[in-house]
C-alpha positions in Angstrom: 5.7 0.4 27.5 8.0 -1.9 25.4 9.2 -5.0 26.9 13.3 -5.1 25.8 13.9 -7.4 23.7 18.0 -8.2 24.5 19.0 -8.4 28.2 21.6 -6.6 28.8 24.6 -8.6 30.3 27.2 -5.6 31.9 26.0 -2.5 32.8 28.5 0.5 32.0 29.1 3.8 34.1 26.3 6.0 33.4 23.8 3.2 33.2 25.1 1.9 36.6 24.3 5.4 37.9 20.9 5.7 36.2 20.0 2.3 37.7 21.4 3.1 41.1 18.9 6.2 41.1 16.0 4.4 39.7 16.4 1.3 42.4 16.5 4.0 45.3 13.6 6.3 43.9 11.7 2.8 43.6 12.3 2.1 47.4 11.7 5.4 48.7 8.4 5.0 46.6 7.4 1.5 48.5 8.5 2.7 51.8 5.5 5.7 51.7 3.0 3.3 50.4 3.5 0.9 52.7 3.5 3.5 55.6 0.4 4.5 53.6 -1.1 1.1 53.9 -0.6 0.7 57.7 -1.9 3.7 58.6 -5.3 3.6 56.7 -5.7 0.4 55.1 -5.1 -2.2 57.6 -5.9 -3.1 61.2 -3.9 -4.5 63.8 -3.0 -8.6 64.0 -5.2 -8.0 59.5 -3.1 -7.6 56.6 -3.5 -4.7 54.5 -6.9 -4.2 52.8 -4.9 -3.3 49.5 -1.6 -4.4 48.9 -0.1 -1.5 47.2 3.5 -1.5 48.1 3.4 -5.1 46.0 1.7 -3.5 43.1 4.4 -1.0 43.2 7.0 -4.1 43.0 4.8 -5.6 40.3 4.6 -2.8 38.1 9.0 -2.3 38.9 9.3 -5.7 37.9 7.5 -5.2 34.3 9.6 -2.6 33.5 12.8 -3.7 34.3 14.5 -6.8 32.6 14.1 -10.1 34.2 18.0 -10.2 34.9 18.2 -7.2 37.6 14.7 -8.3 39.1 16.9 -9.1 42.0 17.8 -5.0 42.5 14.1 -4.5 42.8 13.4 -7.6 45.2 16.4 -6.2 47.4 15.1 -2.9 47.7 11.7 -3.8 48.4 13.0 -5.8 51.2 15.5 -3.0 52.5 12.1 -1.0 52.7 10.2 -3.3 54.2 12.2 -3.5 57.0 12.4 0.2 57.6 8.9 0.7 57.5 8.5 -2.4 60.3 10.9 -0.7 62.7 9.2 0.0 65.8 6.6 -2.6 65.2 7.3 -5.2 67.2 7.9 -6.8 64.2 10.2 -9.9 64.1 12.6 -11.1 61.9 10.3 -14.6 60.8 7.3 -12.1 60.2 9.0 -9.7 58.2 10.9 -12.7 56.1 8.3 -15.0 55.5 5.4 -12.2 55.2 8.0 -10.5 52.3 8.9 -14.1 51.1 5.0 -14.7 49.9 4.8 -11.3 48.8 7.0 -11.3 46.3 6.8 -14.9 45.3 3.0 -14.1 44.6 4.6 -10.6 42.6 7.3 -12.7 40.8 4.6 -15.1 39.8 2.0 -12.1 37.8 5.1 -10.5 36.6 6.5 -13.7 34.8 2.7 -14.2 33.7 2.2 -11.3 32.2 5.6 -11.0 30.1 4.7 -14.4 29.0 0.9 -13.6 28.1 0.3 -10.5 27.9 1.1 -8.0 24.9 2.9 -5.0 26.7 3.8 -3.3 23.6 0.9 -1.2 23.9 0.6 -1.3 27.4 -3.0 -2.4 28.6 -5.0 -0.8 26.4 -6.6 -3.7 24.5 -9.2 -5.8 25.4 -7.3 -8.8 25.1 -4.4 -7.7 26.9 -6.9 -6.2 30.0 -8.4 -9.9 30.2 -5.1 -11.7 30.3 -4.0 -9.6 32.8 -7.1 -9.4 35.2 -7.1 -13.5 35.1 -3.3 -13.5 35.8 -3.8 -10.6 38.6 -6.7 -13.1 40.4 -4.9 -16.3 39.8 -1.3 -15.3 41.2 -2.2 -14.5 44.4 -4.2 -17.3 45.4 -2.2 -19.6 43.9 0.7 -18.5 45.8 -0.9 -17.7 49.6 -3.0 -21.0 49.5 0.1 -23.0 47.8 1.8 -21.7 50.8 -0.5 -22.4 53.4 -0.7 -26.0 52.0 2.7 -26.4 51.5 3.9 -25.2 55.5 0.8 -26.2 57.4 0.1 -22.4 58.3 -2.4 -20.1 58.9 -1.6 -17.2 56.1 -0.9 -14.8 56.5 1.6 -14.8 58.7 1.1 -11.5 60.9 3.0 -9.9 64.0 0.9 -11.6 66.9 1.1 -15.0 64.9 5.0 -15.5 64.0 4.8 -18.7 64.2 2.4 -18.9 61.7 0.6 -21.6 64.3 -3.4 -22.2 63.6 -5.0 -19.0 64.1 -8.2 -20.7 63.2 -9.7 -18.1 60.9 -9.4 -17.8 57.5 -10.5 -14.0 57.2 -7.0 -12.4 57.3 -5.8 -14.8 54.6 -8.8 -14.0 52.3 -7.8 -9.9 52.8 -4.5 -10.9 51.9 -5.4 -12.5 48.7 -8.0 -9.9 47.7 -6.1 -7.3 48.5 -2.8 -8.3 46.4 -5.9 -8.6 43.5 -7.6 -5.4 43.9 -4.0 -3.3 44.1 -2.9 -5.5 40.8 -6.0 -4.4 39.1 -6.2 -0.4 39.8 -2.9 0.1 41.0 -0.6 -1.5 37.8 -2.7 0.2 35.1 -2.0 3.9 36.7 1.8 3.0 37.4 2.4 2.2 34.1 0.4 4.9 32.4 2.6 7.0 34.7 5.5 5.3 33.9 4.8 6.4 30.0 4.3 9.6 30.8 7.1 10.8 32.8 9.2 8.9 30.5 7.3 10.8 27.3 7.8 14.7 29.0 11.1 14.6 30.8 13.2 11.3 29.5 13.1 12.5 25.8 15.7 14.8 23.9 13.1 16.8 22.5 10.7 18.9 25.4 7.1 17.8 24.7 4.8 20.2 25.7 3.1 20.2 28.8 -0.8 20.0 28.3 -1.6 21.9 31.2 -5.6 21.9 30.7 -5.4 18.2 30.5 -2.9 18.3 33.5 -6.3 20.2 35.4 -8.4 18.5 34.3 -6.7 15.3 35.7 -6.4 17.0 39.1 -9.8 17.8 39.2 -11.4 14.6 38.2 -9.3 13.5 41.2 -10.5 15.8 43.3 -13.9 14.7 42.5 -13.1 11.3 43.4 -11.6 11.8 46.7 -14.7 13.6 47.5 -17.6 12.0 46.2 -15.7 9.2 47.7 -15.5 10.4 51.2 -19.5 11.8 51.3 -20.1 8.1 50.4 -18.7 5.7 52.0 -17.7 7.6 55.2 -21.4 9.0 55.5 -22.9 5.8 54.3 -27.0 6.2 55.0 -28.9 2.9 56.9 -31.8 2.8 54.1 -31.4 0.2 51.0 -31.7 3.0 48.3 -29.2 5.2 50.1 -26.9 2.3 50.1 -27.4 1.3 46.3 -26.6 5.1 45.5 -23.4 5.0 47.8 -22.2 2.2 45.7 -23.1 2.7 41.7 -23.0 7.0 42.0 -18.8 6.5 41.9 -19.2 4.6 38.5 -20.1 7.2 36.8 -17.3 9.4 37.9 -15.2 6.4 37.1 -16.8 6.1 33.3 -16.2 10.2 33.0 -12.7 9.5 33.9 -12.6 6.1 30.9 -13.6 8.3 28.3 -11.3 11.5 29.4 -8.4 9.4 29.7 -8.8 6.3 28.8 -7.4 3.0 31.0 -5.5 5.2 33.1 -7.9 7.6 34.2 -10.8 4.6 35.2 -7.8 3.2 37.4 -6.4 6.0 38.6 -10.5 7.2 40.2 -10.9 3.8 40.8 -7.6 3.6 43.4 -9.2 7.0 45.1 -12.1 5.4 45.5 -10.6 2.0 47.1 -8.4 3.5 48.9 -11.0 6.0 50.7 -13.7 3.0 50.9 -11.6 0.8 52.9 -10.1 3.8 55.0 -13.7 3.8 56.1 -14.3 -0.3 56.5 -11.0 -0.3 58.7 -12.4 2.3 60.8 -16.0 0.5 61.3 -18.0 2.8 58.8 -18.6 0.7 55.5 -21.5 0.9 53.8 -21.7 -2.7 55.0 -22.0 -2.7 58.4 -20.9 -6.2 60.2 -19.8 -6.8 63.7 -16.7 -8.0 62.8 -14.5 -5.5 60.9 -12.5 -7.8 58.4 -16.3 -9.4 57.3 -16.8 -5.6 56.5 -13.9 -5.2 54.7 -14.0 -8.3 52.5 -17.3 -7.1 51.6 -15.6 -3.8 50.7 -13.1 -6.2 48.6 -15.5 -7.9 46.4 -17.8 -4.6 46.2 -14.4 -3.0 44.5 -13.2 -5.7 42.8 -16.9 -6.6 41.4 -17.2 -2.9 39.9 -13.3 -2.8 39.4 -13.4 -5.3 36.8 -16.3 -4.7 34.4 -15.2 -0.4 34.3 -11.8 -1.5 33.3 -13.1 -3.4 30.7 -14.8 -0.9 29.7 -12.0 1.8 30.2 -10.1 -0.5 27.6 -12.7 -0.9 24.9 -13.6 2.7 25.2 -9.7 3.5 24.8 -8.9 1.1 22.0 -12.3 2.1 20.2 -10.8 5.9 20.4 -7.2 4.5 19.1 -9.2 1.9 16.4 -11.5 4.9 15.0 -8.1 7.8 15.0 -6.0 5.4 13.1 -9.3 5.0 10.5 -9.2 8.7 10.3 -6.0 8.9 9.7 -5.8 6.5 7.1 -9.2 7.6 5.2 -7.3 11.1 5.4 -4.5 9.3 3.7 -6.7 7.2 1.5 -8.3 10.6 0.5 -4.7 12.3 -0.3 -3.2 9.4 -2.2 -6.6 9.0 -4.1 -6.5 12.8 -5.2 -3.1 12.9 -6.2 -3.3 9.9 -7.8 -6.5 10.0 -9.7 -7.5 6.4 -8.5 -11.1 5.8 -7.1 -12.4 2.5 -6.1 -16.2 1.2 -7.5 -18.0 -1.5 -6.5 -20.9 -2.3 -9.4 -24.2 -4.2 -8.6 -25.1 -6.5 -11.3 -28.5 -7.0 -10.0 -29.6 -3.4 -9.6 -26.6 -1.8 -12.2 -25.8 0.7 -9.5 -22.3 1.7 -8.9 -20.8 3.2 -5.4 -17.7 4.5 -5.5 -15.7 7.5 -4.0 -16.7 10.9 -3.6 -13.5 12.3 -4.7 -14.5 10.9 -8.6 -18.0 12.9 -8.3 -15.8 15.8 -7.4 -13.7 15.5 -10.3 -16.7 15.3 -12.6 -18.4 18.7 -11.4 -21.2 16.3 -9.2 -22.3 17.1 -5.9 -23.2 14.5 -3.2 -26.7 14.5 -4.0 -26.1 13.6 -7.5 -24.0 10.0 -6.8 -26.8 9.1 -4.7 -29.2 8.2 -7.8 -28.2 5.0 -8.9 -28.1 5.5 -12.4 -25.4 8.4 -11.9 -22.9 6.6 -13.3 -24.0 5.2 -16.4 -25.4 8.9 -17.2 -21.5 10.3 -16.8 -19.9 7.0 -19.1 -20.1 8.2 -22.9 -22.5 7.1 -24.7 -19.9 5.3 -27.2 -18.2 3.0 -24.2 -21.4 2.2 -22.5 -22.1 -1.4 -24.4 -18.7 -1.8 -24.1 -18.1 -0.9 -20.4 -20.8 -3.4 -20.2 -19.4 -6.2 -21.8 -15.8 -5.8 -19.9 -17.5 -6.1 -16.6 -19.6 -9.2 -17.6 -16.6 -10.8 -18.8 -14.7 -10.5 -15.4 -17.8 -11.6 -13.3 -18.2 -14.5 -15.6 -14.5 -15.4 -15.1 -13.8 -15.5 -18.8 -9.7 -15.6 -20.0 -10.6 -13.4 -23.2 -8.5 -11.0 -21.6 -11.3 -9.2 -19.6 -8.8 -8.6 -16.8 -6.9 -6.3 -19.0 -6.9 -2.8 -18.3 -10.0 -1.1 -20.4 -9.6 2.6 -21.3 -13.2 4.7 -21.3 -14.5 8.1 -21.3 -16.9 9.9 -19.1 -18.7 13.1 -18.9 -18.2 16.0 -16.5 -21.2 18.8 -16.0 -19.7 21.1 -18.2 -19.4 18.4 -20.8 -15.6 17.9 -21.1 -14.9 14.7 -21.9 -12.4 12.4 -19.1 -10.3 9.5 -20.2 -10.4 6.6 -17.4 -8.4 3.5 -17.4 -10.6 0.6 -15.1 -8.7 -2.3 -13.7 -10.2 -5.5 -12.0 -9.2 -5.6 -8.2 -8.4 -9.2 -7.1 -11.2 -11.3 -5.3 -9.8 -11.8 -1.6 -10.4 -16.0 -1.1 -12.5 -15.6 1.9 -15.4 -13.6 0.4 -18.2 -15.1 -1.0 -19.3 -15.2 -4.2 -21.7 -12.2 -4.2 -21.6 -11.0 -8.1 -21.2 -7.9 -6.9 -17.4 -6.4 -9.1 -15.2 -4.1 -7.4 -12.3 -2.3 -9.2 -10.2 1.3 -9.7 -10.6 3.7 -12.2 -7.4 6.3 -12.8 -8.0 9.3 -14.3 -5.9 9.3 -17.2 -6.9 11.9 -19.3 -3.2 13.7 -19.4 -1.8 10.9 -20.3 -3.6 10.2 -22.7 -3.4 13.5 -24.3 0.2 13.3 -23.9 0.2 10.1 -26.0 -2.0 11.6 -28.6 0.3 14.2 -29.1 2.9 11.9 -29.0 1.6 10.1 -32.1 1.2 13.3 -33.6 4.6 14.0 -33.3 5.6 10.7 -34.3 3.8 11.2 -37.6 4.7 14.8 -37.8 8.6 13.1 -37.7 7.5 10.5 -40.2 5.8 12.8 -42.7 9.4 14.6 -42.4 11.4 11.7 -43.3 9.4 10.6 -46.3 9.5 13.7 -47.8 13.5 13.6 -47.1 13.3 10.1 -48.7 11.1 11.8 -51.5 14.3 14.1 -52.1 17.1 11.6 -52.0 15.3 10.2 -54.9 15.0 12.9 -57.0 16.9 11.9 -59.4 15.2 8.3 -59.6 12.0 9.7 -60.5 13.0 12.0 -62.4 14.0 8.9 -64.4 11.0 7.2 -63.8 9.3 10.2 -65.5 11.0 10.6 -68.2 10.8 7.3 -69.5 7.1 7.3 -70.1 7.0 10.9 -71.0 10.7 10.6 -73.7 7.9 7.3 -75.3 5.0 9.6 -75.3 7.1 12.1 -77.1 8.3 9.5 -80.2 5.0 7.9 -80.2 3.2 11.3 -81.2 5.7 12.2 -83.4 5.0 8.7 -85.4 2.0 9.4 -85.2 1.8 12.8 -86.5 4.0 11.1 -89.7 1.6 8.5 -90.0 -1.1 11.1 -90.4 1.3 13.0 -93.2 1.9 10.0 -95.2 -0.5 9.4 -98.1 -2.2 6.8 -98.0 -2.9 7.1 -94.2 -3.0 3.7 -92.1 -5.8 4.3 -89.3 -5.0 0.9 -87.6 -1.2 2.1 -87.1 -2.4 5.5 -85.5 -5.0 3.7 -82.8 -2.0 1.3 -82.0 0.2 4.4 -81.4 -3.1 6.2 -79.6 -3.1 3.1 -77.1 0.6 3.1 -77.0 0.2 7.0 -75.8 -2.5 6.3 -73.1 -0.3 3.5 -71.7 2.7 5.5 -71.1 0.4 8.4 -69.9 -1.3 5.7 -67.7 2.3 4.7 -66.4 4.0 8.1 -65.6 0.6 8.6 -63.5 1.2 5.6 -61.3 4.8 7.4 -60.6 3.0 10.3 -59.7 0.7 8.8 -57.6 2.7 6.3 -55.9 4.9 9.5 -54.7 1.7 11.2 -54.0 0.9 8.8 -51.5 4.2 7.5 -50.1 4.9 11.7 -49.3 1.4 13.0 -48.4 0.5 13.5 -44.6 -2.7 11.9 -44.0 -4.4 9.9 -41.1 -3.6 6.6 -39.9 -6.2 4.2 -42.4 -5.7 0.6 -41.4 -6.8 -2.6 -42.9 -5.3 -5.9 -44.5 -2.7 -5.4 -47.1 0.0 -7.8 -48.4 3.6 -7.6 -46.3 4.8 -9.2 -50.2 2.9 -6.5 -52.6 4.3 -3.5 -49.8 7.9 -4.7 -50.2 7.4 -4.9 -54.4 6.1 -1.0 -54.1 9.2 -0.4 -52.1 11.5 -1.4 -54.5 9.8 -0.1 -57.5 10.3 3.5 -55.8 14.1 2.8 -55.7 14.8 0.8 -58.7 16.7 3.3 -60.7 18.0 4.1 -57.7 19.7 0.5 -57.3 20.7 0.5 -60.7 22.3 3.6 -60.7 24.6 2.2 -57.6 25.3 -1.4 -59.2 23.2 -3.3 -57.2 21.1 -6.2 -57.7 17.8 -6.7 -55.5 16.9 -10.1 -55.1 13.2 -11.3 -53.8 12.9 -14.2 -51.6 9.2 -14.0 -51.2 6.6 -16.3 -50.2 3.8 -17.6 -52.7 0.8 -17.2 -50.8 0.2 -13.5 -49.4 1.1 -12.5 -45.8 -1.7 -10.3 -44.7 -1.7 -7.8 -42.1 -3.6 -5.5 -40.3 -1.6 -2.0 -40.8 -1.4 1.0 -42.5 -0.1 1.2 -46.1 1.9 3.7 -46.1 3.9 3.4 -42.9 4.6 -0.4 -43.9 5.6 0.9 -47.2 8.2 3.4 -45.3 9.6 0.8 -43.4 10.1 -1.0 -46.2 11.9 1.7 -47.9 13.8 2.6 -45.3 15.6 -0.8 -45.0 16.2 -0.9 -48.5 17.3 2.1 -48.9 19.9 1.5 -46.0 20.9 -1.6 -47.4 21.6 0.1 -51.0 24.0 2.8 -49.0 25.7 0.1 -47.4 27.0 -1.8 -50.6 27.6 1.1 -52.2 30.6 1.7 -50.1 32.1 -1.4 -51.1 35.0 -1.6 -53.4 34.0 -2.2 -57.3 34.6 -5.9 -57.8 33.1 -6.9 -54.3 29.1 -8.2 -54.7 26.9 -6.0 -54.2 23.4 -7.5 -53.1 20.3 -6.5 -51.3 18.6 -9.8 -50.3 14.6 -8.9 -49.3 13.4 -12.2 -47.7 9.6 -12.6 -46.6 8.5 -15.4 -44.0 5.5 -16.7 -42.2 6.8 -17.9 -38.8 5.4 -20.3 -36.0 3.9 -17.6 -33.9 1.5 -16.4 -36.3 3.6 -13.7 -37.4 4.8 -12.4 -40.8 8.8 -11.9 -40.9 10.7 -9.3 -43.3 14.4 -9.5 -43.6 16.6 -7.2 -45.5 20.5 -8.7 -45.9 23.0 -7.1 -47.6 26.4 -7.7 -47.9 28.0 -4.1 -47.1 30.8 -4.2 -44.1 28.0 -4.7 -41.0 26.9 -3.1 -38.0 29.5 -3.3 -35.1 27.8 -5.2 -32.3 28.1 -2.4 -29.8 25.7 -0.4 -32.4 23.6 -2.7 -32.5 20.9 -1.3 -30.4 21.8 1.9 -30.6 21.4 2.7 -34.5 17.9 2.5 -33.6 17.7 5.5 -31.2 16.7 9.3 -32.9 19.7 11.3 -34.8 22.3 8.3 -34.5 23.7 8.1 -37.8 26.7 7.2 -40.0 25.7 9.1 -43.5 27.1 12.2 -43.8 24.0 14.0 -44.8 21.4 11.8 -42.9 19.2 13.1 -40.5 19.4 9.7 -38.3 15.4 9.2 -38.1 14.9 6.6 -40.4 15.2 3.5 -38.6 13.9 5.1 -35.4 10.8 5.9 -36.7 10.5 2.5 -38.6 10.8 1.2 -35.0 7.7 3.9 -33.8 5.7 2.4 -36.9 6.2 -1.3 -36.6 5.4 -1.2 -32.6 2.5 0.5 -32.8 1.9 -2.4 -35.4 2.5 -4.7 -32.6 5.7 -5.9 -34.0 9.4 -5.7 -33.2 12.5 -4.7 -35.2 16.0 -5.9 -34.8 19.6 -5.6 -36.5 22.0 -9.1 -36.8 25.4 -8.7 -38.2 28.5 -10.1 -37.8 31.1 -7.8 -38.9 33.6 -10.6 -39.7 31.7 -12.1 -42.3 30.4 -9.2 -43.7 27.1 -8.3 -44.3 23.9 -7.0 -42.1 20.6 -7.8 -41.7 17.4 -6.0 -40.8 14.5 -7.9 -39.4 11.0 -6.4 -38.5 8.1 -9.3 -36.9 4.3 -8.6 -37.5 1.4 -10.3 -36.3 -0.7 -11.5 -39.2 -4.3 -10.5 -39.3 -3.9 -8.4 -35.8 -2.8 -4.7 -34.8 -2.9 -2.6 -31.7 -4.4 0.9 -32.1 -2.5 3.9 -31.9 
């Protein structure tokens, strides 16, 4: 039951009806317990042994907003006075017995909203404890506040209107056990039936009726009212037979806790009550007295002493059940999300090396549950490559070191049928509270699609680059081409001197071993323009290692240095002196390089004949620790909404370019751990390519 959270301030038509309907159900409800009450559970010139008709108003006035308590007060009252009609009953009794009644109601029910969690109804311990102290505080406070406070003998019954010293304080002792006992077993079942009337028949949607449950309810009821009435109205003389009488209904009463919970424990304990003291008002208890209230009191405190430890245990048995379904349903869940999403949880014992983690990994890996019990299970999956390093990783973050050990590590492991898995382990955060225990706890995802996804990205990526070079290789046909023929147009004239040299009488050896060297050096030289081709066009593996960012930009431009001449351009060096070394491949640089260049060459080109025509190739070593390229020229410039988008794939503004080239220079020099940008400003003229490099440090691809 929820407790509502906005009072509600006007009350429209339908609602007006609905709480018209409700207020009379309610008093029709208290007027047949309290004819109920008279009949069985009180004696004449006593109060009632159990005080249901104001656990009926208590459990009315927790679920109904504090502003229309007075609608329930009213009709409690209206009912009250039916049900003393042909009492002798008269008007002070009925008023001032009804005025402590509910003052002592008012009191639990303004309690309990104010300590005690009603969003799940009773069915924590906490909230059970709260409301047993509240349900044995109210009462007393309020009938022995009252008796101070008037200077009468409570309570105030039909042969004492007057409420003048009757001398014995057993009727008032009833009283205040009785509204205790019907708070305790009579609240818990209305509001468990509250919830589930309002579940089955106030909802849109029908809920199904559970009818076996529904029997086996009535049943266990059954049993109550039974067990109840061979008990305590046959109570035997002896000691045993009494001690049987009074702990055999506790274990119908625990059958009834773990069947259903708080509500069932209450609803056999209010059979029992109410058939226990049917039997001490008519003079059988199981404790015999001569005086009939000593025998009921000693009913009351029986009740309420077994009352309040199986209601305990009603709630701890119910909230157990709740606690260990919503574990089940979130280990389901746990289990769901962990095999969709290929993440498992480990925990690693330094001192042993053993790591625990879920069964789903062993699963994925071919092992059964046997196999992960072995501690060394794990280390036999890991591959035999990433073992030290595995290793190291985890030392690192147990140690606390900043060298990056939190990072995400990448390893392989080793199913059954010895496929190789790719695993990416991340460090799970240390909550504050737990001690320092060196034990490491962490996730490992199962990434080997991805990571054969970005292998054949790469693979692509070089596929794409292979493509372009070649292209590049073809644009500059006609460069080398003059590249070749220079060496091979001198190794023609030399050997044609020389052959003359030989003719000529006399012959001059000297002058045919200059031209011999002469012939080997321009052999030599067209060979370096065969090679350097070669290797700028051939597709081979990524080879990394420290190269010069100066002596791969020099390479560059030798490839297109006919090239530049043959469009009017001058190429102008702005290099540093000492080397910048970087980690990187060769050839990639070296087609980044040209790529610029060559862009930059295109871009003067279109410019009108006496307009400067300059490629500017700067070099830098910057604060960060990185090596800078720039390549200015002074064509017309980039427009600053194209910017970023020249370097996407197939954006282009040549008329036979493939529009590749710059986006794979930005593949290459990323996966070199470096960015590439374009600054122009097309009002001055001009545009300039700039790529960033770490020096002396690359990522692998």
């Amino acid at each position: 039951m929820r407790r509502p959270n906005v009072e509600p301030s006007a009350i429209d038509g339908p609602e007006l009806l609905r709480f018209a309907r409700n207020v009379a159900a309610f008093a029709v409800s208290y007027a047949i317990a309290a004819r109920f009450t008279q009949a069985n559970l009180s004696v004449p010139q006593v109060p009632p042994a159990l005080s249901i008709p104001s656990a009926f108003v208590l459990v009315a006035l927790l679920l109904t907003p504090p502003a229309r308590w007075w609608a329930v007060l009213a009709s409690a009252l209206v009912a009250r006075w039916v049900t003393a009609v042909g009492q002798d009953a008269s008007v002070v009794y009925i008023l001032a017995s009804f005025a402590i009644d509910a003052a002592s109601t008012v009191l639990a029910a303004t309690l309990i909203r104010r300590y005690v969690d009603l969003k799940w109804g009773l069915d924590t311990v906490s909230s059970i404890g709260a409301f047993t102290i509240i349900a044995c505080v109210s009462p007393m406070l309020v009938f022995l506040g009252s008796a101070a406070l008037f200077q009468i003998d409570l309570p105030v019954t039909p042969g004492n209107a007057d409420g003048v010293g009757a001398g014995d304080s057993t009727p008032g002792l009833i009283a205040i056990l009785g509204h205790t006992l019907a708070y305790l077993i009579v609240v818990p079942v209305g509001l468990a039936a509250h919830a589930t009337v309002k579940q089955t028949f106030a909802t849109e949607s029908q809920s199904v009726i559970r009818w076996a449950r529904v029997i086996e309810a009535l049943c266990l009821g059954a049993a109550a009212a039974l067990l109840a009435a061979l008990l305590f109205m046959r109570s035997p003389d002896d000691a045993v037979g009494r001690a049987i009488v009074l702990c055999a209904p506790i274990v119908l009463v625990m059958i009834a806790a773990l069947r259903f919970g708080l509500a069932g424990a209450a609803s056999a304990l209010l059979i029992g009550a109410c058939v226990a003291i049917g039997g001490a008002v008519q003079g059988i208890p199981p404790f015999r007295s001569p005086s009939t209230t000593t025998g009921i009191v000693a009913q009351q405190l029986v009740l309420l002493a077994l009352a309040t430890p199986l209601l305990f245990l009603a709630v701890a048995i119910d909230e157990r059940r709740r606690v260990t379904s919503q574990l089940t349903q979130h280990d389901a869940r746990y289990a769901l999300a962990t095999q969709a999403g290929g993440v498992f949880v480990y925990t690693h014992d330094p001192t042993s090396d053993a790591v625990s983690t879920d069964g789903p990994l062993g699963r994925l890996l071919g092992l059964a549950a046997l196999d992960m019990e072995s501690p060394g299970w794990w280390w036999r999956q890991v591959h035999p490559d990433d073992t030290a390093a595995l290793h190291q990783v985890w030392n690192a973050r147990r140690q606390g070191r900043g060298d990056g050990a939190d990072k995400p590590f990448d390893f392989r492991m080793v199913d059954v049928n010895g496929n190789v898995r790719w695993f990416r382990d991340r460090a799970a955060p240390r909550p504050p509270d737990e001690p320092e225990s060196g034990r490491l706890v962490g996730t490992v995802a199962d990434i080997t699609e991805l990571r054969a996804a970005e292998l054949a990205t790469a693979q692509r990526s070089r596929e794409l680059a292979h493509v372009a070079r070649t292209t590049t290789v073809g644009e500059l046909a006609a460069a080398l081409a003059h590249e070749i023929r220079q060496p091979l147009t001198a190794i023609l004239i030399n050997s044609q001197t020389a052959m003359r040299v030989l003719d000529a009488q006399p012959r001059d050896p000297e002058a045919v071993r200059e031209i011999l060297h002469q012939l080997a050096a321009d052999g030599r030289r067209a060979g370096e323009v065969i090679q350097r081709m070669r290797a700028f066009a051939r597709k081979d593996e990524v080879e990394r290692g420290p190269i010069d960012l100066n002596t791969v930009v020099r390479e560059a431009v030798q490839i297109v240095r006919h090239d530049s001449i043959r469009r009017r351009a001058e190429i102008r060096f702005v290099l540093t002196h000492e080397p910048l070394i970087v980690v990187g491949d060769r050839v990639q640089l070296q087609q980044v390089a040209l790529n610029l260049v060559l862009n930059a060459l295109e871009a003067v080109t279109d410019q009108p004949p006496d307009a400067e025509r300059l490629v500017r190739i700067e070099t830098a070593r910057a604060a960060t620790h990185t090596a800078v390229l720039a390549v200015r020229d002074t064509g017309p410039g980039v427009a600053l909404e194209r910017q970023a988008a020249i370097f996407e794939p197939f954006i282009t503004s040549k008329k036979n370019g493939l529009g590749v080239g710059l986006s794979i220079s930005r593949t290459i020099v990323e996966a070199h751990g470096g960015v590439i940008w374009c600054e122009s400003d097309p009002t001055a003229g001009g545009a300039a390519f700039i790529v960033a490099i770490p020096l002396g440090n690359a990522r692998r691809n």
